[in-house]
N, C-alpha and C positions, 0 to 999 in steps of 0.2 A: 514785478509781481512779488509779494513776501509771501513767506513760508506760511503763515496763518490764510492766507487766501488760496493757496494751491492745494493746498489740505482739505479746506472745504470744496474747492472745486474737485478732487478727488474722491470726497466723501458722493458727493452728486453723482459722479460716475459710477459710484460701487452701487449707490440704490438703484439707478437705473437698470444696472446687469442682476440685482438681486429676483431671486423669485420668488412667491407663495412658498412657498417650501422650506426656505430660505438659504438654498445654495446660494451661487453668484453663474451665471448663461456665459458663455465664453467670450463673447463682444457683439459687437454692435455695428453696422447691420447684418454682416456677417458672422455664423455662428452662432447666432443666438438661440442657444441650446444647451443642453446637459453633454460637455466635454470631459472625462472622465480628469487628463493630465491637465490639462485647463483650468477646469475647476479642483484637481484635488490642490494644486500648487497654490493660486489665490487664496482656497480657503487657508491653506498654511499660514501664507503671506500677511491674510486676517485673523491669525493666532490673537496676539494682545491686542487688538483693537475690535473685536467680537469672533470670542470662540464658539458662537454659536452660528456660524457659518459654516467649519469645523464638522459641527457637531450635522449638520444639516447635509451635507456633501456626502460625509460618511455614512450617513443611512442611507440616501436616496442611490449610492452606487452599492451596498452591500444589497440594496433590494434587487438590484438589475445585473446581481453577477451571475457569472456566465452558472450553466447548471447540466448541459450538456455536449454533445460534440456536432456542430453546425460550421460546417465549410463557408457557407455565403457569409453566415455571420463572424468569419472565423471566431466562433464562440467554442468554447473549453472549459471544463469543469473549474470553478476559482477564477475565472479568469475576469479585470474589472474592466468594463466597457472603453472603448474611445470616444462614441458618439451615440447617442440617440435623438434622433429628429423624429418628437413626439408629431407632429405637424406633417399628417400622410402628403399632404401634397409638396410638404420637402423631402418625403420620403422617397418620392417619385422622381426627383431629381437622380437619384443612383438608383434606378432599377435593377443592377445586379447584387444589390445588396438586402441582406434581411438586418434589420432594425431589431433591439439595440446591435451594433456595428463594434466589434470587439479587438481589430485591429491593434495595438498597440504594445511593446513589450514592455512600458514602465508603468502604464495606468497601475497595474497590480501591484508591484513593489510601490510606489507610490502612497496608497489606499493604506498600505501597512503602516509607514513613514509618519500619515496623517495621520492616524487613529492612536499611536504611540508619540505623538508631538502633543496631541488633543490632551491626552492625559495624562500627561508629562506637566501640562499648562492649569489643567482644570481639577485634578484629583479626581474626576468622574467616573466611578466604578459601577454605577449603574451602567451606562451606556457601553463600559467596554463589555460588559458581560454580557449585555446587546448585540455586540457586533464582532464576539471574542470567537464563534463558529466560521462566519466571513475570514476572520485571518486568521484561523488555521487554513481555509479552504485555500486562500490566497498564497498563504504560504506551500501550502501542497502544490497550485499553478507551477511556482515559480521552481520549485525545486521537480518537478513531474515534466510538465508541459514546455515550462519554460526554457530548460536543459535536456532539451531529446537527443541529443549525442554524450548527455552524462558527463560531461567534461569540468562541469561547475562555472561555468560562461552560461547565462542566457543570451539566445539569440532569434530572430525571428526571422522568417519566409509566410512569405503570405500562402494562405488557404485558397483562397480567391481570388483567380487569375484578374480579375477587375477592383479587386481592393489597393489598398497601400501596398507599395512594395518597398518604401522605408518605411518604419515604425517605431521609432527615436521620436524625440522633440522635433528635430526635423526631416519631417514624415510626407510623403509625393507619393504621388501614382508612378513614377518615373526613378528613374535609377540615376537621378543627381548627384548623387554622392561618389558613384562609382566604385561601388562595393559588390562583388558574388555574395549572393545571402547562400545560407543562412548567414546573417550579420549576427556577429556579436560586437553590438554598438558602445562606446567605451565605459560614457555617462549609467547605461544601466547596470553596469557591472557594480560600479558604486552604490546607486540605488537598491541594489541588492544584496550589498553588505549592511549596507546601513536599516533595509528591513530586519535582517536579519538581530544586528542586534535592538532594535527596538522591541523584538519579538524577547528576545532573552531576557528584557526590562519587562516587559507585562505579563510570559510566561512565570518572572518569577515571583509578579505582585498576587498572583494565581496561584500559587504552588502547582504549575503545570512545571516538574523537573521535568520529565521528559522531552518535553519540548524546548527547554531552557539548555538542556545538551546538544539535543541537534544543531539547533539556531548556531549556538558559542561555535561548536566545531565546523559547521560549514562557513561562515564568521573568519576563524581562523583561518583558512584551505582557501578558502576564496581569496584572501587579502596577498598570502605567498602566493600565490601562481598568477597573482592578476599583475601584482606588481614586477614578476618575471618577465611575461608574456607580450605586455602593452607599452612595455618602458622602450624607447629608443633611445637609447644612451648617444648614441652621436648629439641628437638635440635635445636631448635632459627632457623630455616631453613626452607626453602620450600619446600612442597614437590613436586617430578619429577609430578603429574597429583592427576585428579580425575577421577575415572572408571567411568561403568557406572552406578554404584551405587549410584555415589557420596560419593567414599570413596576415602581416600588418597593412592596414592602409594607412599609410603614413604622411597625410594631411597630416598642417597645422593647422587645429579648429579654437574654438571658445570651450566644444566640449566638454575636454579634461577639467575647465574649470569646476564644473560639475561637483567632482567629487573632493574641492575641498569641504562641503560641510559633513561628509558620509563617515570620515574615521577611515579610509582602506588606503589612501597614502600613506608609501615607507616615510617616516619622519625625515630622513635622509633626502626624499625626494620633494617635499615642501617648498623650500626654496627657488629649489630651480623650473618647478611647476609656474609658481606665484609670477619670478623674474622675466620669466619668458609669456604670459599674459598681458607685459605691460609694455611690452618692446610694439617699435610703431606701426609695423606691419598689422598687428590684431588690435592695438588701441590706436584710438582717437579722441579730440578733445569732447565727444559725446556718446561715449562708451564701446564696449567690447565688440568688434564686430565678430561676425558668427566664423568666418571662415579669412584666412591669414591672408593679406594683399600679393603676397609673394607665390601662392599657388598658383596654379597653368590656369584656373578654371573658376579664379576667382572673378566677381564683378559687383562693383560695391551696391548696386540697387536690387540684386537679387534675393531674393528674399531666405533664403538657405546657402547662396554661398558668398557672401558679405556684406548684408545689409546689419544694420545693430536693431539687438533686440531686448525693450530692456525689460522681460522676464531674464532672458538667459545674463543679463547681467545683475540682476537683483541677486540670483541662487550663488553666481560670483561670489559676491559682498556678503550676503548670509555667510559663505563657508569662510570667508576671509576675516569675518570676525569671533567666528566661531574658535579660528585660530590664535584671536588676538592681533591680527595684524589691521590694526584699523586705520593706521593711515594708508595702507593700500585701500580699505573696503570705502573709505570716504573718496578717496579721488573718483571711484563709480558713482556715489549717489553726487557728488559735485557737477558731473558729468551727465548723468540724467538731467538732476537742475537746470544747467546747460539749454539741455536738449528741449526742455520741460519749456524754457524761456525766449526760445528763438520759434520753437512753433506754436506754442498758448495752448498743446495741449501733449501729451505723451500717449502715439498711437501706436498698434502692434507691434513693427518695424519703421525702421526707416535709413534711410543710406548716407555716407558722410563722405564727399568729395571734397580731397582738400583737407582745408579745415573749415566747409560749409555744412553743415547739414538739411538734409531735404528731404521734403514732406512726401511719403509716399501713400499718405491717406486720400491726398488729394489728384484730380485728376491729372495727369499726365502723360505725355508718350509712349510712356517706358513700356505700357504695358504690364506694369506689376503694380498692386492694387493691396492695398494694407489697410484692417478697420483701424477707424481714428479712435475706437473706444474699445477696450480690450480688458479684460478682466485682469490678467497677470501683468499688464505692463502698470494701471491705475492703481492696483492694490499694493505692488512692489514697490512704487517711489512712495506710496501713503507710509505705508513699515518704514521705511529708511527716515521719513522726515517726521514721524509721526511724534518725539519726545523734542523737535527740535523748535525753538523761538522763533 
C-alpha cells in the first residue's frame, strides 16, 4: 500500500469520527463521543491539515467547562471535561456518575496548548477573544484546583470513589500503575509548563502583562524543580510520577516522552531522555511501547502496561522534531507504517511480540479489546505522512 492510498484511507477515518459540529468523537465503536484529551490531541494532530477541527473542539469544550464544585462529576471551577456521553442511555452505563464527567488532570492544560497552537497556526484573533475567559479560567484550574498541596506539581485523586482513579493518558478505574494518589503524573507536569508558556504568547498578543508575568514565572519554578524532583540520575530518565509522598515511582514508561515537545527539559537532559526511548526494552520494530519490557508488571498486550500506542508515539515524534532530531522522530512514523502495513489499518493500541505485531482490535483471547478506529492514532500517522509522496 503507498503513501497516497493510506492518506486517503485516513482521510475516511477522520470523517467518519468527524461530527456536526465539527470536532472529531474519540473512535469507533467505542467511545464515540466528546473525549476532552482525545479529541483535544487529534484536533492538534489536525492542525495543517484543517484547523478548523481546532477551531471546533475548542468551543465545544470551553462551552462544557466545568463552572462549579460537583464530586460525581468531579467537576471544578475551569476545569475541561474527560467525557460526555450526550446519549442518556450511555449515560446509564456509569450510574455513579454525572455527565459531562470531568476526570482528568491534562484535558485542561491540554484546552490551553490547543487554543495557543490554533493561533499560533491561524492568526485567529477573533476566536481567541472568544475563548480568551476559558483560559484564564483554565489556567486558574490548573494553578487553583490542580496544585491543592501548592507545591507547583499538579496532581490528581479522584472525587468519586467510582470514577478514575488514574487520570493521565493512562487512565483506569484500578490502580494499574501503582502509584498512592494524589499522583503527580510526569507527562502533565510538561503539559503544564508548556500551557503556561502558550499563555505568556497570547497574554502578550493581548497586552494582558499581568498574566504574561505569572504564566513566565510559574513557567520558570516549574521547569527547576520538576527537573530536580523527577530526574533519576542513576538511569538518565524520568520517572512515570511522584506518590503521595513525594517519592518517585520509578517505572521505565513512554511517558517522559511526552515532554519532549513542552520546552521543561534541562538541555543537558535531552539526550539521554531521547537515547534511553530507543533502547529495545521500550522500542520495537512498530513503535514505542507504553511501559519498558524490563518492568515486574510489564505485559506486552496490555493496554497501559505495554501495548504500543500510536497517539503516544506521534506526541513522541512531534517533540523529537520539534527538537530537530528527525532521524530519531522518522524511525516512529517508519514504524507506524510498519504497523500501518502488516494490519491495513492503525487501531488504538496494539501489542508487539517478538518482532510480530498483533491485532488487538480484533477478536481474541486475551481478553483486551482496542477500537480498530480511533481518532488520535488515524489523525497522527495522517500529520507524519501528510507532506510525504
Amino acid at each position: 500500500m503507498d503513501i497516497p492510498e493510506i492518506r486517503c484511507r485516513l482521510l475516511e477515518d477522520i470523517e467518519e469520527l468527524k461530527t456536526l459540529e465539527g470536532y472529531l468523537n474519540a473512535g469507533y465503536p467505542g467511545y464515540n463521543t466528546l473525549f476532552g484529551r482525545d479529541s483535544l490531541i487529534s484536533a492538534w494532530q489536525m492542525l495543517k491539515i484543517d484547523p478548523s477541527v481546532a477551531r471546533a473542539t475548542s468551543r465545544i469544550l470551553a462551552k462544557y467547562q466545568g463552572e462549579g464544585l460537583n464530586p460525581r462529576a468531579e467537576e471544578e471551577p475551569g476545569r475541561i471535561l474527560h467525557e460526555y456521553r450526550f446519549d442518556r442511555r450511555r449515560q446509564e452505563e456509569l450510574p455513579e456518575w454525572d455527565f459531562p464527567y470531568y476526570g482528568s488532570v491534562d484535558s485542561t492544560p491540554l484546552f490551553i496548548i490547543l487554543v495557543g497552537k490554533y493561533f499560533q497556526e491561524t492568526g485567529d484573533r477573533t476566536f481567541l477573544l472568544e475563548v480568551w475567559d476559558n483560559v484564564l479560567a483554565a489556567f486558574n484550574w490548573v494553578t487553583d484546583y490542580g496544585d491543592t498541596d501548592g507545591d507547583g506539581f499538579v496532581e490528581y485523586r479522584r472525587k468519586n470513589r467510582y470514577g478514575l482513579f488514574h487520570q493521565g493518558w493512562r487512565d483506569g478505574f484500578e490502580d494499574h500503575l501503582n502509584i498512592k494518589p494524589p499522583v503527580a503524573i510526569v507527562e502533565a507536569q510538561g503539559y503544564v509548563y508548556a500551557a503556561y508558556e502558550n499563555i505568556v504568547g497570547l497574554a502578550r498578543d493581548l497586552d494582558q502583562n499581568g498574566v504574561c508575568k505569572e504564566a513566565s514565572a510559574r513557567a520558570q519554578a516549574l521547569k527547576r524543580k520538576f527537573n530536580r524532583d523527577f530526574w533519576m540520575e542513576k538511569e538518565g530518565y524520568y520517572a512515570l510520577a511522584l506518590d503521595a509522598d513525594k517519592e518517585q515511582r520509578r517505572a521505565i514508561s513512554s511517558n517522559p516522552s511526552h515532554l519532549l515537545f513542552t520546552g521543561i527539559v534541562a538541555e543537558e537532559k535531552v539526550r539521554p531522555l531521547v537515547s534511553r526511548l530507543f533502547r529495545s526494552d521500550l522500542w520495537t520494530p512498530y513503535g514505542m511501547r507504553s511501559h519498558s519490557s524490563e518492568e515486574p508488571d510489564f505485559s506486552p498486550d496490555r493496554s497501559h502496561r505495554g501495548a504500543v500506542w500510536p497517539h503516544d508515539n506521534w506526541i513522541a515524534y512531534e517533540g523529537l522534531r520539534s527538537l530537530g532530531l528527525d532521524n530519531y522522530a522518522n524511525r516512529i512514523k517508519r514504524a507506524l507504517l510498519n504497523a500501518y502495513a502488516e494490519l491495513g489499518k492503525i487501531p488504538e493500541f496494539y501489542a508487539v511480540e517478538g518482532d510480530e505485531v498483533v491485532d488487538l482490535s480484533e477478536p481474541t483471547p486475551r481478553g483486551v479489546s482496542a477500537n480498530p478506529l480511533q481518532a488520535w492514532a488515524s489523525a497522527g500517522l495522517l500529520d507524519m505522512i501528510w507532506n510525504d509522496q
